[in-house]
NUTOR-288509 format. One line per 2 residues: number of its first residue (from 1); their letters; for each residue x, y, z of N, C-alpha, C, CB. Coordinates in Angstrom, 3 decimals. Glycine has a CB too. Layout:
% NUTOR-288509
NUM = A = X Y Z X Y Z X Y Z X Y Z | ...
% end
This chain:
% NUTOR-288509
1 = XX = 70.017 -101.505 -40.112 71.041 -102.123 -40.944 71.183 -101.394 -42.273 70.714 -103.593 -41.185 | 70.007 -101.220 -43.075 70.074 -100.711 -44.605 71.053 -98.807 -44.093 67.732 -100.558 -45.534
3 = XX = 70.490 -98.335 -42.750 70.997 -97.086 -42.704 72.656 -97.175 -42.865 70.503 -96.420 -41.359 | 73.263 -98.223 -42.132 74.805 -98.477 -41.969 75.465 -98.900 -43.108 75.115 -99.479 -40.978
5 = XX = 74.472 -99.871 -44.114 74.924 -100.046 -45.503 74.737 -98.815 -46.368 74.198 -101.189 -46.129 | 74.228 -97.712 -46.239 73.921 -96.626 -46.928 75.060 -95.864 -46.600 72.618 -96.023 -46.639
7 = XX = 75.099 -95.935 -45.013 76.597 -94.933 -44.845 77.778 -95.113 -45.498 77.173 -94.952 -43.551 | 77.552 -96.784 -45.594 79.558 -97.430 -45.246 79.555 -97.323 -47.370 79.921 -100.338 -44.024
9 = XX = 78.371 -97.126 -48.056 78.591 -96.941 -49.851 78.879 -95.451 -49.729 76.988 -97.325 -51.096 | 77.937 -94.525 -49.056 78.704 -92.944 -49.204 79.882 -92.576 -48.866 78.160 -91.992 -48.550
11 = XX = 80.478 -93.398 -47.781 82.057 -92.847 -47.161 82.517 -94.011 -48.249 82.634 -93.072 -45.004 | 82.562 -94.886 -49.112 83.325 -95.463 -49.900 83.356 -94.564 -51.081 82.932 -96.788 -50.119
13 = XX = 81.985 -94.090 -51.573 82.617 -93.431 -52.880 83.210 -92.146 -52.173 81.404 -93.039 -54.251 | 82.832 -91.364 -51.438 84.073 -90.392 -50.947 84.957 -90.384 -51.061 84.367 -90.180 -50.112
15 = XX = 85.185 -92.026 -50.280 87.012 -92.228 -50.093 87.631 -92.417 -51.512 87.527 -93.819 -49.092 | 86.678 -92.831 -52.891 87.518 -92.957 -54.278 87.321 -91.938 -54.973 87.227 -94.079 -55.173
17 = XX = 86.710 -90.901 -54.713 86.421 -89.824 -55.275 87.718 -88.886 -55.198 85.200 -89.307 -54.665 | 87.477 -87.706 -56.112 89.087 -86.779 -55.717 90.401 -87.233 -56.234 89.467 -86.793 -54.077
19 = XX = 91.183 -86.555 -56.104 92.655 -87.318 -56.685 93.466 -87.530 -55.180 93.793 -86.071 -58.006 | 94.146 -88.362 -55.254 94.881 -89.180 -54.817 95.950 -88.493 -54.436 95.075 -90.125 -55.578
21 = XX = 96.944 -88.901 -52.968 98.132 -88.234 -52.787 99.093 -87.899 -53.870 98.743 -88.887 -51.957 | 100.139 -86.615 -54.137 101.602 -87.315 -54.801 101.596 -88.422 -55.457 102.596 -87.677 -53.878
23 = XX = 102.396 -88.962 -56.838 103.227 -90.103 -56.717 104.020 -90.447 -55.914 103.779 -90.232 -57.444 | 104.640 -91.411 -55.305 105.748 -91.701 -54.691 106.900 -91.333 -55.252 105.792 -92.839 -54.470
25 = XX = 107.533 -91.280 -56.472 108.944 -90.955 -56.742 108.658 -89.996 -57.856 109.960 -92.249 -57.135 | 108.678 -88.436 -57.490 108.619 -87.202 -57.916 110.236 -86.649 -58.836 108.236 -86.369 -56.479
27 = XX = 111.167 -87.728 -58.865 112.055 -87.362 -59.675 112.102 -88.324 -60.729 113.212 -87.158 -59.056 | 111.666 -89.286 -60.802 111.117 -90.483 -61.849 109.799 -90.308 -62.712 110.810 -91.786 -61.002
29 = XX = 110.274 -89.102 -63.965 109.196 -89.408 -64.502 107.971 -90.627 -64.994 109.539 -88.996 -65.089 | 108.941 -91.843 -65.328 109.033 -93.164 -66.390 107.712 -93.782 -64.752 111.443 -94.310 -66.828
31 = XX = 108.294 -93.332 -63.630 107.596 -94.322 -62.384 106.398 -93.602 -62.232 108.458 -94.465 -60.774 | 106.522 -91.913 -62.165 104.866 -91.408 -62.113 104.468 -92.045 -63.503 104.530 -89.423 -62.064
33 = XX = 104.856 -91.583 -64.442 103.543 -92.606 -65.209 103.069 -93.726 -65.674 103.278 -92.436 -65.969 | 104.397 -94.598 -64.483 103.932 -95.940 -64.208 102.787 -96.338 -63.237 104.984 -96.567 -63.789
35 = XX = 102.747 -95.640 -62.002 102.289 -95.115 -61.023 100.897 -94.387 -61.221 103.256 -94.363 -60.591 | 100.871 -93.526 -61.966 99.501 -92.726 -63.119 99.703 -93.040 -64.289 99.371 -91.032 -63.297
37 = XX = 99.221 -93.593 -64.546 99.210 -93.666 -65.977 98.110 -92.807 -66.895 99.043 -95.083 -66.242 | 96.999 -92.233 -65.948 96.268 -91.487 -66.595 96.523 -89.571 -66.870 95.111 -91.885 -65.886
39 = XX = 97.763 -89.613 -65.757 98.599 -88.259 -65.851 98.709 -88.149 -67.415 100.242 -88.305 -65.025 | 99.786 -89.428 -67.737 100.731 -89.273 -69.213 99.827 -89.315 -70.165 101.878 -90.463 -69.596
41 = XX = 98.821 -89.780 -69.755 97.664 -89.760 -71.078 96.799 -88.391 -71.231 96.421 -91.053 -70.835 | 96.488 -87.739 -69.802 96.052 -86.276 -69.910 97.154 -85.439 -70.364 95.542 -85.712 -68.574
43 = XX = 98.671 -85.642 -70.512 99.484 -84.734 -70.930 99.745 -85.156 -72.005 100.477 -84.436 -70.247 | 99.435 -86.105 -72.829 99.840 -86.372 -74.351 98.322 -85.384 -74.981 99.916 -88.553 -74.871
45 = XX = 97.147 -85.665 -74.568 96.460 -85.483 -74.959 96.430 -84.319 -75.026 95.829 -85.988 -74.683 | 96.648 -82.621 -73.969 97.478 -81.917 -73.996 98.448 -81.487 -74.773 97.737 -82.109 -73.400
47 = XX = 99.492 -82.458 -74.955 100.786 -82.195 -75.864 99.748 -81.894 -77.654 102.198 -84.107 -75.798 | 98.983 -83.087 -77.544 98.246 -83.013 -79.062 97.691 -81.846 -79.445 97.112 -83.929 -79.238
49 = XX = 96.721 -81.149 -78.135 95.640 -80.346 -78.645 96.360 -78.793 -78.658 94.181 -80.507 -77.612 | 97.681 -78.983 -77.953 98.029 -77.395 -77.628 99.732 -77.226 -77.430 97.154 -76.867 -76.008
51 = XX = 100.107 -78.444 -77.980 101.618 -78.297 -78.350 102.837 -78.217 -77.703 101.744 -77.425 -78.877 | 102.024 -78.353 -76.051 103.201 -77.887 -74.886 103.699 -79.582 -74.911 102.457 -77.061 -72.913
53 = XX = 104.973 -79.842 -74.892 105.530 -81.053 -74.853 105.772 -81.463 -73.155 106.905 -80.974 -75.787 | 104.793 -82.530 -73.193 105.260 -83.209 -71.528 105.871 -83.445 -70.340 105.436 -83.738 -71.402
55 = XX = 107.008 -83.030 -70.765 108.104 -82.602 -70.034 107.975 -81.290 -69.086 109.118 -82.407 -71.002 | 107.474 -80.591 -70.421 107.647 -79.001 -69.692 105.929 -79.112 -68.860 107.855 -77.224 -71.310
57 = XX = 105.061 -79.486 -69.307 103.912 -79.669 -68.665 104.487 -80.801 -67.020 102.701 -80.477 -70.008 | 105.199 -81.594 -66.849 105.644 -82.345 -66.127 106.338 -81.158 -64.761 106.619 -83.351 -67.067
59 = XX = 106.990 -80.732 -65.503 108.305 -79.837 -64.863 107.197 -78.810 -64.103 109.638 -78.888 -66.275 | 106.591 -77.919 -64.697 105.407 -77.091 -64.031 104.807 -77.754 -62.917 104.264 -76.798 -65.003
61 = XX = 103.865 -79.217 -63.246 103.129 -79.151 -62.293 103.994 -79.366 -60.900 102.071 -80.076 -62.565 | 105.187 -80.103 -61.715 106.477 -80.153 -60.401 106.146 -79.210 -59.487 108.138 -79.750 -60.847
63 = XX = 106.704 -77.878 -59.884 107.157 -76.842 -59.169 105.730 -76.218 -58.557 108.076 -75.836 -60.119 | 104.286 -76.265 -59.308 103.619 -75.612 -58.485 102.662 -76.591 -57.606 102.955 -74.596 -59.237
65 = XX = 102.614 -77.602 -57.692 101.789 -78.557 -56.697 102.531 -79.698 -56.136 100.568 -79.182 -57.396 | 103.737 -80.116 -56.654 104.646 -81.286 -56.273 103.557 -82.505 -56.659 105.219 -81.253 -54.460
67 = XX = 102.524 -82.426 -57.717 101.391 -83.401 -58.539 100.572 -83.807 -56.976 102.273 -85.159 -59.655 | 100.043 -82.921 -56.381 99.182 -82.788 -55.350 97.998 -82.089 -56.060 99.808 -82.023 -54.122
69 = XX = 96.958 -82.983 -56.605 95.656 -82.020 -56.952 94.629 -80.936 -56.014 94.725 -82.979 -57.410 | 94.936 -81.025 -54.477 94.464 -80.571 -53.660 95.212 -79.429 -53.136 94.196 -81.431 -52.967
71 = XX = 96.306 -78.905 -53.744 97.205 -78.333 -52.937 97.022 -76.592 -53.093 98.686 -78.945 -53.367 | 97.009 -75.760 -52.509 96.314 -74.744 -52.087 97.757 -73.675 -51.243 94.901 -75.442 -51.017
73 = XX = 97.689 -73.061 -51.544 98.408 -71.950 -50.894 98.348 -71.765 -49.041 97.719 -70.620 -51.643 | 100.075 -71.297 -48.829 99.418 -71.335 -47.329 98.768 -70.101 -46.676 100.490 -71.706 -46.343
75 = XX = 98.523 -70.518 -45.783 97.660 -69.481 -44.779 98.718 -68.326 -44.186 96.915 -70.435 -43.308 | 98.282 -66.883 -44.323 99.044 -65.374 -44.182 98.469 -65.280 -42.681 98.475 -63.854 -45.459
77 = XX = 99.285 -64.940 -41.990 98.580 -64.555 -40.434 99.541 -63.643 -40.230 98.442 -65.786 -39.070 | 98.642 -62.681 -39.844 99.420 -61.338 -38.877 99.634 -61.250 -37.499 98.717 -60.118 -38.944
79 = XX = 100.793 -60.699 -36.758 101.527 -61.114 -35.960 101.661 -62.140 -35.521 101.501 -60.670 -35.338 | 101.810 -63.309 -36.614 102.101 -64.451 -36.584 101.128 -65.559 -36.096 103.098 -64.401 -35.996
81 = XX = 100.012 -65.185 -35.556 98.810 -65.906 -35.045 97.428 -65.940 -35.459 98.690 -65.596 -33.973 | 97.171 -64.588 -35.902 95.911 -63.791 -36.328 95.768 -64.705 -37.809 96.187 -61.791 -36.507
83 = XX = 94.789 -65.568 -38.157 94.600 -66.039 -40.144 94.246 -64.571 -40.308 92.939 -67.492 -40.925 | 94.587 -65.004 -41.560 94.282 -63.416 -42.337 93.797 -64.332 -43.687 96.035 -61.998 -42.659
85 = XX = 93.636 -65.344 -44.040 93.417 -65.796 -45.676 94.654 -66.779 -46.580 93.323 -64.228 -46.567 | 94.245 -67.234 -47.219 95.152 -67.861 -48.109 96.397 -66.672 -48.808 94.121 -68.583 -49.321
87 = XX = 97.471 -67.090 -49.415 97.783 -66.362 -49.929 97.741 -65.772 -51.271 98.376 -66.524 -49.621 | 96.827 -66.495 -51.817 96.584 -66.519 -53.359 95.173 -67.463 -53.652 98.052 -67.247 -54.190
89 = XX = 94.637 -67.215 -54.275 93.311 -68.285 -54.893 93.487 -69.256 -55.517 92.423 -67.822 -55.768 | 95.028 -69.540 -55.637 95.558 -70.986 -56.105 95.360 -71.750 -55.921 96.329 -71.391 -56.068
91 = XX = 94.547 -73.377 -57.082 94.552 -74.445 -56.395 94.803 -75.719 -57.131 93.451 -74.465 -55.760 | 95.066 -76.464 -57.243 95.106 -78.382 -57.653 96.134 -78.465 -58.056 94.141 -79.190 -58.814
93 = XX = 96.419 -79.011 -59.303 97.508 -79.578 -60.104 98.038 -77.990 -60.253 97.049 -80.605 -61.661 | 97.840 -77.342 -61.474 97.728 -76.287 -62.145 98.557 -74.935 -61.250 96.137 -76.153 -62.413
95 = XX = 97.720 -74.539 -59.813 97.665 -74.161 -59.214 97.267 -72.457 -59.695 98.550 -74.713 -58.646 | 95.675 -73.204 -60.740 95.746 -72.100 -61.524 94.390 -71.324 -60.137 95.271 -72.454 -63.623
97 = XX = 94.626 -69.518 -60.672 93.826 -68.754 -59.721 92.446 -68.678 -60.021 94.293 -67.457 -59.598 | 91.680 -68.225 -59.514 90.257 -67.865 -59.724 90.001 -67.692 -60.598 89.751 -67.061 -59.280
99 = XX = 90.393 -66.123 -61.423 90.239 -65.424 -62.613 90.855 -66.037 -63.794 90.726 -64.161 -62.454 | 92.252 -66.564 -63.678 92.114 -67.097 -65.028 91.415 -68.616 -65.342 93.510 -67.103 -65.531
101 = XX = 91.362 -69.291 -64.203 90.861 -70.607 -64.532 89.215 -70.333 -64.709 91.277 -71.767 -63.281 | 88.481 -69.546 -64.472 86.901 -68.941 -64.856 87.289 -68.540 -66.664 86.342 -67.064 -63.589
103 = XX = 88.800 -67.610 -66.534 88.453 -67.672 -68.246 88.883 -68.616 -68.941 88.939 -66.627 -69.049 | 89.239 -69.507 -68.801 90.145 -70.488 -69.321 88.640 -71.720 -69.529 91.729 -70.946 -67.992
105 = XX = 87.909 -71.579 -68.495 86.805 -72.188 -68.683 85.480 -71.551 -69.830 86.417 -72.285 -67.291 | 85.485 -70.552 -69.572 85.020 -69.423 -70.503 85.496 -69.954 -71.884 85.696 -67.862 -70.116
107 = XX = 86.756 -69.469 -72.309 87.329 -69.577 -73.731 87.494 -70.748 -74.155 88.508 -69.012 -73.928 | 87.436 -72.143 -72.965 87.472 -73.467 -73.803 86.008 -73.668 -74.425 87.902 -74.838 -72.809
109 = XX = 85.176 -73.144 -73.343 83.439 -73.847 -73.384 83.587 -75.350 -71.929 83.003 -74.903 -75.775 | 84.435 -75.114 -71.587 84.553 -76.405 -70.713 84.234 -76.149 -69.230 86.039 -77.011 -70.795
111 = XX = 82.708 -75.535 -68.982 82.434 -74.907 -67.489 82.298 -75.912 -66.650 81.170 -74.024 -67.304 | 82.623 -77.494 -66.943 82.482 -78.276 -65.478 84.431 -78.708 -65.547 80.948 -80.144 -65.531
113 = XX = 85.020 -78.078 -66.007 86.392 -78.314 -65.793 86.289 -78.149 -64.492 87.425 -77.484 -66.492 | 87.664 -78.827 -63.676 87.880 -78.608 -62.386 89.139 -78.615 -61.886 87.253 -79.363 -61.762
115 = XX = 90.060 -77.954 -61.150 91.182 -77.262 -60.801 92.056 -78.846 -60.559 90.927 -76.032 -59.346 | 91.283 -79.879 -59.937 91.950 -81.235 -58.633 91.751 -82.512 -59.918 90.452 -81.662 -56.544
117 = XX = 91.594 -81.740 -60.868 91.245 -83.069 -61.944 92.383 -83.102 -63.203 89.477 -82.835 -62.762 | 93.511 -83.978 -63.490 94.427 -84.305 -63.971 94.230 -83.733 -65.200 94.660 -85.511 -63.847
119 = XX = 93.350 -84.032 -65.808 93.199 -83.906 -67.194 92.622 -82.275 -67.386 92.121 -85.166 -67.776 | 91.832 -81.876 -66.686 91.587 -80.163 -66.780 92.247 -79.509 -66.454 90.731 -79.553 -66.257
121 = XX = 93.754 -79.762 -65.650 94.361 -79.190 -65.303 95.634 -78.612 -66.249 94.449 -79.769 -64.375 | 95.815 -79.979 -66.758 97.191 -79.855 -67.897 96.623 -79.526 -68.611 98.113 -80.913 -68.463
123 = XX = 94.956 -79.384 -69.528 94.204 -78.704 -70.937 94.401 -77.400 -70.173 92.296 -79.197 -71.500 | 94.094 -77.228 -68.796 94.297 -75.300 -68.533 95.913 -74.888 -69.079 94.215 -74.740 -66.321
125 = XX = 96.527 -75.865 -68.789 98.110 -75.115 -68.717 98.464 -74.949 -69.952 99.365 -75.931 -68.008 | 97.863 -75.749 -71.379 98.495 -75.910 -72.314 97.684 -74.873 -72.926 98.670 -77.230 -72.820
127 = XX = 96.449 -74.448 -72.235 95.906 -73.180 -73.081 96.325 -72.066 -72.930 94.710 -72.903 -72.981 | 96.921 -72.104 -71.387 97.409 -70.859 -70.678 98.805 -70.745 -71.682 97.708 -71.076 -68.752
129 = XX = 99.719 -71.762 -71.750 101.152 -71.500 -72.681 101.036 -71.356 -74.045 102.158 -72.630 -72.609 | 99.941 -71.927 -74.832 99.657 -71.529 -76.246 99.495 -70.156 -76.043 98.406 -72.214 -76.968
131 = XX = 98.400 -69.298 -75.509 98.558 -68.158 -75.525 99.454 -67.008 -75.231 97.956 -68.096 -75.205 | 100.892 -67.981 -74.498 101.607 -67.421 -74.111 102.398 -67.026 -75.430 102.105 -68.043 -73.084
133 = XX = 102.659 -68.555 -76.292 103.406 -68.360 -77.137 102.865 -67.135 -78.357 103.658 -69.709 -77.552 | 101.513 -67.372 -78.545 100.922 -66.026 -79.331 101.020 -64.839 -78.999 99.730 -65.972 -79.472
135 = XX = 101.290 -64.488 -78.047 101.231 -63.476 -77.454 102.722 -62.814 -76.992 100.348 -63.790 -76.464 | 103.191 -63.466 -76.783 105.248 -63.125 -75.960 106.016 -63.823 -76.869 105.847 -64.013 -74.010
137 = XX = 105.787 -64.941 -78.194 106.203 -65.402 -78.684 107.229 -66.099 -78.115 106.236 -64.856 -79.377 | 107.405 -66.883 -76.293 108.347 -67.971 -76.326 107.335 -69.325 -76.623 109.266 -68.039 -74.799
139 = XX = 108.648 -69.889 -77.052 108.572 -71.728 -77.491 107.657 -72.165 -76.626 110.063 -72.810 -77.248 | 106.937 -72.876 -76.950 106.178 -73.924 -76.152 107.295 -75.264 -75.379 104.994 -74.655 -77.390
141 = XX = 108.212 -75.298 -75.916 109.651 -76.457 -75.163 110.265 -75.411 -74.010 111.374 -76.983 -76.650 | 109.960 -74.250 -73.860 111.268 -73.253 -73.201 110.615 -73.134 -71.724 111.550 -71.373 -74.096
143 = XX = 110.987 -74.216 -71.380 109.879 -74.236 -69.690 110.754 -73.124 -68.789 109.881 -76.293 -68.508 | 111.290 -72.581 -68.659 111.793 -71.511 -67.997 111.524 -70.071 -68.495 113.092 -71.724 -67.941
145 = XX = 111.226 -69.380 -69.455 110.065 -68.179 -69.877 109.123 -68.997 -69.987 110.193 -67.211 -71.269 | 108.425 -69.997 -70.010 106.958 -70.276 -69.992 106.360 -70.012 -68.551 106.684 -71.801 -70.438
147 = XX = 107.251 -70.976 -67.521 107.416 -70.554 -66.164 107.197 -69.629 -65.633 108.229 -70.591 -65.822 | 108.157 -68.616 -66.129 108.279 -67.578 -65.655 107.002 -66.347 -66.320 109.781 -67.348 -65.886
149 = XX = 106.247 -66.798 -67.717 105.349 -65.858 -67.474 103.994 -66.662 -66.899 105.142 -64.997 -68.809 | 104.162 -68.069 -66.652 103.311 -68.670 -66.368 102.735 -68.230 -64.202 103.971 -70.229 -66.958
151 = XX = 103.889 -67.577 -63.855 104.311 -67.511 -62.219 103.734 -66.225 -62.597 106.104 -67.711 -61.423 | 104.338 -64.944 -63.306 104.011 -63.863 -63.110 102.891 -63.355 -63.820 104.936 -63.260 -63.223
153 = XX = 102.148 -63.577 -64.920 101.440 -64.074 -65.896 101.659 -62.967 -66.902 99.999 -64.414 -65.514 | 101.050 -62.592 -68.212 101.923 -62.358 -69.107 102.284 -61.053 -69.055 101.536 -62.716 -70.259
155 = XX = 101.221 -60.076 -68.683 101.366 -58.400 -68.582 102.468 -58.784 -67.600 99.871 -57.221 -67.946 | 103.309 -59.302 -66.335 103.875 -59.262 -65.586 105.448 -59.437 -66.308 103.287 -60.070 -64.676
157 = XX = 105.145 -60.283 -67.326 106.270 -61.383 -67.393 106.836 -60.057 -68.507 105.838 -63.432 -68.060 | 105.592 -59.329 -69.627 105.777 -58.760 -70.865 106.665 -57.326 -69.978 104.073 -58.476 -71.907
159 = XX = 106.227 -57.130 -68.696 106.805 -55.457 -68.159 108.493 -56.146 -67.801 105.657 -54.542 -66.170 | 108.292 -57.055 -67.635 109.810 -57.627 -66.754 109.732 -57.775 -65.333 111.112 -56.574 -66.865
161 = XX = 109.243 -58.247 -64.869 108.462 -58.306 -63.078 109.579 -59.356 -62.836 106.328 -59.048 -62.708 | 109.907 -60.063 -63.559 111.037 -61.256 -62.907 111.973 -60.897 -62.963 111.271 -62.520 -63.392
163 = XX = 112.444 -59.914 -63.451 113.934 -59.987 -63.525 114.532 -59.572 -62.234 114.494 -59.107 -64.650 | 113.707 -58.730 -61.110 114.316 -58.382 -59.972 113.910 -59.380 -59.034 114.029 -57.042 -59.560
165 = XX = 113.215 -60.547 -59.192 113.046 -61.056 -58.699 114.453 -62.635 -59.344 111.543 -60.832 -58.645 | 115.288 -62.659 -57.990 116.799 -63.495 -57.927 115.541 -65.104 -57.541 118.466 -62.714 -56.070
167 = XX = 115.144 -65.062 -57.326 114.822 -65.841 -55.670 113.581 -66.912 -57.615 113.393 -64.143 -53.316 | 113.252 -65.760 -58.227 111.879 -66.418 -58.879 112.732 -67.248 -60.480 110.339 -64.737 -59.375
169 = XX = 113.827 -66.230 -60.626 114.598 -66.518 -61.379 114.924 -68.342 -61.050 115.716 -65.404 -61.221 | 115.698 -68.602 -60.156 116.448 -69.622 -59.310 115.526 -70.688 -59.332 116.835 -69.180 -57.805
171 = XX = 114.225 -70.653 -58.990 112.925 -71.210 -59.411 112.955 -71.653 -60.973 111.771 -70.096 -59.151 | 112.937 -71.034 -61.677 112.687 -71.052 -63.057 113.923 -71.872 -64.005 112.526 -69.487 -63.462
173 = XX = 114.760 -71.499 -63.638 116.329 -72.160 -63.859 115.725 -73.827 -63.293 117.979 -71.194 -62.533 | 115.522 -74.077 -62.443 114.748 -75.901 -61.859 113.991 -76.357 -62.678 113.693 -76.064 -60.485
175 = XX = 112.728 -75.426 -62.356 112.050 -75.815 -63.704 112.441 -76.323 -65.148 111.526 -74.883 -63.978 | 113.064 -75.858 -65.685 113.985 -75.615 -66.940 115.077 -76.813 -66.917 114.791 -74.018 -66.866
177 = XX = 115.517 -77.358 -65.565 116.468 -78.188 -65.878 115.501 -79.742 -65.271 118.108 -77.659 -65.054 | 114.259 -79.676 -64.906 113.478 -80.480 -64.118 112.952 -80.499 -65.742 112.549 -79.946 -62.553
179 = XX = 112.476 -80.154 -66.584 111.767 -80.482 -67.763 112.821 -80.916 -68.758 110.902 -79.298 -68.276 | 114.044 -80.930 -68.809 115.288 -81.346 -69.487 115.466 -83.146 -68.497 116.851 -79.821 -69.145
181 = XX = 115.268 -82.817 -67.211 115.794 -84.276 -66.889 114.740 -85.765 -67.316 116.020 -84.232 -65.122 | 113.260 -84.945 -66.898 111.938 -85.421 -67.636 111.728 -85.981 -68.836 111.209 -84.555 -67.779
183 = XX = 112.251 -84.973 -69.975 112.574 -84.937 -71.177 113.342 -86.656 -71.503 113.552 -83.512 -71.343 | 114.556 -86.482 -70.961 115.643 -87.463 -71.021 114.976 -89.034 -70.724 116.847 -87.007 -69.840
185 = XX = 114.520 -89.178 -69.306 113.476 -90.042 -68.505 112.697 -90.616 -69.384 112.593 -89.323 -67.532 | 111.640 -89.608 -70.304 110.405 -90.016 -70.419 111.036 -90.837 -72.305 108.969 -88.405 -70.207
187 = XX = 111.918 -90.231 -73.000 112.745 -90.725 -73.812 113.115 -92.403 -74.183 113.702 -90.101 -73.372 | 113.363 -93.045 -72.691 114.122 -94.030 -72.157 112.884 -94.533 -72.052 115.126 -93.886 -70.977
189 = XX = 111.632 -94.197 -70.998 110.642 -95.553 -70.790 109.627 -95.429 -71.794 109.851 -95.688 -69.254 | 109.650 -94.430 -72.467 108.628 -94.808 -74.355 109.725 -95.995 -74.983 108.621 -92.799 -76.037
191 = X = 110.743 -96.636 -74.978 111.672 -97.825 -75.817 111.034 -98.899 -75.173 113.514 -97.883 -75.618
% end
């Protein structure tokens, strides 16, 4: 008996451990952070320490996880059957890679940060775009060059790597109007 009560407490904290599917309504800001409420509080807290305004932190994790902390790049297979690997070391909210989320952990001092965790995820992004802004000098509000050196990262973004890219552009333009509709949203359920 004590063995089956031992099991059925380990598969319970399992099952509450980790983050949680999606919100349900991914175009309703005002409902995800009705829905999370600990999102809007890791992105104010965010907004405080590193200036990126919520919206545009909102609009990002949009586009690279759809607010899936588990979400991971897909699988590359050659002649269509063969795995060959992920396509990138991308992972959680963030969908930040190996190398910079090791320095990002590095330069905060924050080595038990973790990629699937709400609140380390948006402190990575807002460190990753502060430095953007020091460095390329766009706005911390301009979620479409933040985006865009945030996708290509900054040596990419500083050579011009996007501009031949139509397809990353078109991406970035969403973004940009997904952190404007956010913007508007999140406006209305702070009254």
């Amino acid at each position: 008996m004590k063995k089956f009560l031992a099991l059925g407490l380990v598969l319970l904290v399992a099952a509450c451990g980790g983050p949680k599917g999606p919100p349900d309504n991914l175009d309703d800001a005002c409902a995800i952070i009705r829905e999370r409420p600990q999102y809007f509080n890791a992105m104010r807290r965010t907004e405080a320490r590193w200036g990126v305004p919520v919206a545009v932190q909102m609009a990002t994790i949009h586009q690279e996880s759809k607010f899936d902390g588990n979400a991971k790049t897909p699988y590359q297979f050659a002649l269509g059957i063969i795995p060959l690997g992920r396509q990138s070391s991308a992972y959680g909210y963030s969908q930040a890679l190996d190398g910079t989320w090791e320095e990002y952990r590095e330069d905060t001092h924050r080595y038990g940060a973790k990629r699937n965790r709400i609140s380390d995820a948006t402190d990575f992004m807002g460190w990753y775009m502060d430095g953007t802004t020091q460095k390329l000098g766009i706005s911390k509000s301009d979620a479409r060059d933040q985006y865009l050196a945030y996708h290509e990262g900054r040596a990419g973004y500083a050579r011009g790597s996007h501009r031949s890219k139509a397809w990353l552009l078109a991406v970035a333009n969403r973004v940009q109007a997904r952190a404007q509709m956010y913007d508007i949203q999140l406006e209305s359920c702070r009254r």
